[in-house]
C-alpha positions as a printed NumPy array, in Angstrom:
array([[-226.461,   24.122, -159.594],
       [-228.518,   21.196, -160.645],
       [-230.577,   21.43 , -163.339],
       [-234.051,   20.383, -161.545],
       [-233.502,   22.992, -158.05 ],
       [-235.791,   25.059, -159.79 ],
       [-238.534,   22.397, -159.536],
       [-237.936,   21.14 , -156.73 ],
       [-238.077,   24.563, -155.015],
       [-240.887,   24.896, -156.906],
       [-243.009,   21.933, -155.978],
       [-242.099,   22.024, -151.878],
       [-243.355,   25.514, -152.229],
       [-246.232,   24.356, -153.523],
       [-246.911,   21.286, -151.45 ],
       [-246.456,   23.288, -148.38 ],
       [-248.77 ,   26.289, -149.856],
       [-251.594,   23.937, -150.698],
       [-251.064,   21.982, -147.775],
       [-252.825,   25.251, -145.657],
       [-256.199,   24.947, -144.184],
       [-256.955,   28.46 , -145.402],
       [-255.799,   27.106, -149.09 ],
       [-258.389,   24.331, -148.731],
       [-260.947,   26.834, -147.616],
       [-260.393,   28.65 , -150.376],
       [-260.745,   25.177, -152.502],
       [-263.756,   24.619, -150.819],
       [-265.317,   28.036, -150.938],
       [-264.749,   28.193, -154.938],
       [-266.383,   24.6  , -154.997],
       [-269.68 ,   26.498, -152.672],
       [-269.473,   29.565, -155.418],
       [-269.493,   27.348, -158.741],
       [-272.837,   24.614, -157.199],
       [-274.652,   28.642, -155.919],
       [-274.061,   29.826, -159.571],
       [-275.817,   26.484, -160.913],
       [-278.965,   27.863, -160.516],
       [-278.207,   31.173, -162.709],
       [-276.37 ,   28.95 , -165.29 ],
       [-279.685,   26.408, -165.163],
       [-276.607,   24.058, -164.305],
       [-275.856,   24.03 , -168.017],
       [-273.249,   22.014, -169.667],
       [-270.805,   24.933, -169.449],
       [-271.662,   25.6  , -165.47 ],
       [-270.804,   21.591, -165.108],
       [-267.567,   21.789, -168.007],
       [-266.014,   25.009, -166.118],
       [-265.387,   23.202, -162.489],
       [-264.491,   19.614, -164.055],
       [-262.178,   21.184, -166.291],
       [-260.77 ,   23.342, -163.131],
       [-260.655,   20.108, -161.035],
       [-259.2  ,   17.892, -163.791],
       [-256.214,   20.81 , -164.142],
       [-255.228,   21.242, -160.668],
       [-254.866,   17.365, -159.734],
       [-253.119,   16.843, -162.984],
       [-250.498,   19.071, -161.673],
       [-250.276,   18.749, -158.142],
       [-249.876,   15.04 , -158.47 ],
       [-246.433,   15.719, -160.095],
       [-245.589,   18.68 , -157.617],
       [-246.268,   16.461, -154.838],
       [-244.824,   13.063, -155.811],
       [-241.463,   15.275, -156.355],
       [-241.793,   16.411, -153.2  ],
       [-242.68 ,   12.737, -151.524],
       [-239.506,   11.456, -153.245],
       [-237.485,   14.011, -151.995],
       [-238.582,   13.653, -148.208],
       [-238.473,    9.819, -148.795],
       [-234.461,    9.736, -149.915],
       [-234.155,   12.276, -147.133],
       [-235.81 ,    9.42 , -144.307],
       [-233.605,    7.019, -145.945],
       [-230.171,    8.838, -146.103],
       [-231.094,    9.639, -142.377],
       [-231.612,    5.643, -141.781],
       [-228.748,    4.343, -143.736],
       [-226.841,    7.192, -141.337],
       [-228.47 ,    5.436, -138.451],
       [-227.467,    2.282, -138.942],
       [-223.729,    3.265, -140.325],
       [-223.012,    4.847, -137.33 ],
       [-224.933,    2.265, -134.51 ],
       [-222.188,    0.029, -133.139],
       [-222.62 ,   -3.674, -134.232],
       [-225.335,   -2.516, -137.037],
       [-225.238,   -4.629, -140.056],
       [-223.979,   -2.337, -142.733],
       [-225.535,   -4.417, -145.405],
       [-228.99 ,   -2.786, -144.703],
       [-227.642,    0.533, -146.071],
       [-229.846,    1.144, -148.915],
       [-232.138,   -1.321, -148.971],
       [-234.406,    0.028, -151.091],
       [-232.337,   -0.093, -154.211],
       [-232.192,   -4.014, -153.694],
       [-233.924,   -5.969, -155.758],
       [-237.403,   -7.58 , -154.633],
       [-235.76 ,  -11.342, -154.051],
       [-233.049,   -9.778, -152.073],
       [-235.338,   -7.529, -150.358],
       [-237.498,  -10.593, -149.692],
       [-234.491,  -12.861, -148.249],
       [-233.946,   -9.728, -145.867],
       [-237.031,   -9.646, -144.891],
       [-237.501,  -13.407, -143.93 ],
       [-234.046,  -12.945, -141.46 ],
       [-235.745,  -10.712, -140.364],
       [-239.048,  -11.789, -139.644],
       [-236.901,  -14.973, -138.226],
       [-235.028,  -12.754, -135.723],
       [-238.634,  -11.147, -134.795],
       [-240.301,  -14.791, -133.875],
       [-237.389,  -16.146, -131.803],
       [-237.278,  -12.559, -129.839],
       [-241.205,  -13.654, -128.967],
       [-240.735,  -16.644, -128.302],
       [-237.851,  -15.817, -125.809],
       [-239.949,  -13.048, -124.546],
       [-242.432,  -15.651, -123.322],
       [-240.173,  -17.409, -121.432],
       [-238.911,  -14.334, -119.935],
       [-236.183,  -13.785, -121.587],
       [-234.861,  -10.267, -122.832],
       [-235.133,   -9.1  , -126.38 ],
       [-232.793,   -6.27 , -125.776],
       [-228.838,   -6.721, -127.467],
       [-228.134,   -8.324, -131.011],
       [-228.235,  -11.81 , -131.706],
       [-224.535,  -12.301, -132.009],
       [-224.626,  -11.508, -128.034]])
């Protein structure tokens, strides 16, 4: 088993939990209950410290519970793309796992890229297709 399932169970659970409208009611409804009880507190620096220390708590966490959970579903997009591509007759393999390239390769990708984009317009206004691959 590896060692971090437990986490990452634990953080799509959460992400999905506090992803619910009725959790963000509930958010919302403690947020209604704490500015009502202002007025019995005399908004003192306690009424004010209890909610910004709640707030401060929560985000701390879920930011970690939810980037775990963003990384996940990101590697699974791009293990679905690199499949994509691997398996799409007269794909360049060399765009399997782009991401792990390094920003000036990433950049000289990119440029082809862009390239292949602008002569596809240009063609397009003179009517020709875009449709194939340019080694057609």
């Amino acid at each position: 088993m590896h060692p971090n399932t437990w986490y990452s169970r634990l953080a799509k659970s959460a992400a999905h939990f506090c992803g619910k409208p009725k959790v963000f009611a509930g958010a919302f409804g403690i947020i209604v209950l704490w500015a009502l009880a202002g007025p019995i507190f005399n908004f003192s620096n306690t009424w004010q410290l209890i909610i910004n220390t709640i707030t401060t708590t929560v985000t701390f966490m879920m930011v970690f519970l939810i980037q775990n959970t963003q990384n996940r579903d990101t590697e699974a997009i791009q293990l679905k793309l690199d499949e994509l591509i691997r398996a799409t007759k007269g794909a360049h393999n060399a765009l399997l796992d782009l991401e792990e390239l390094d920003d000036d390769s990433l950049q000289d990708f990119l440029r082809r890229y862009e390239h292949l984009a602008a002569v596809a317009r240009e063609e397009l206004a003179r009517g020709v297709k875009d449709t194939g691959t340019p080694e057609a």
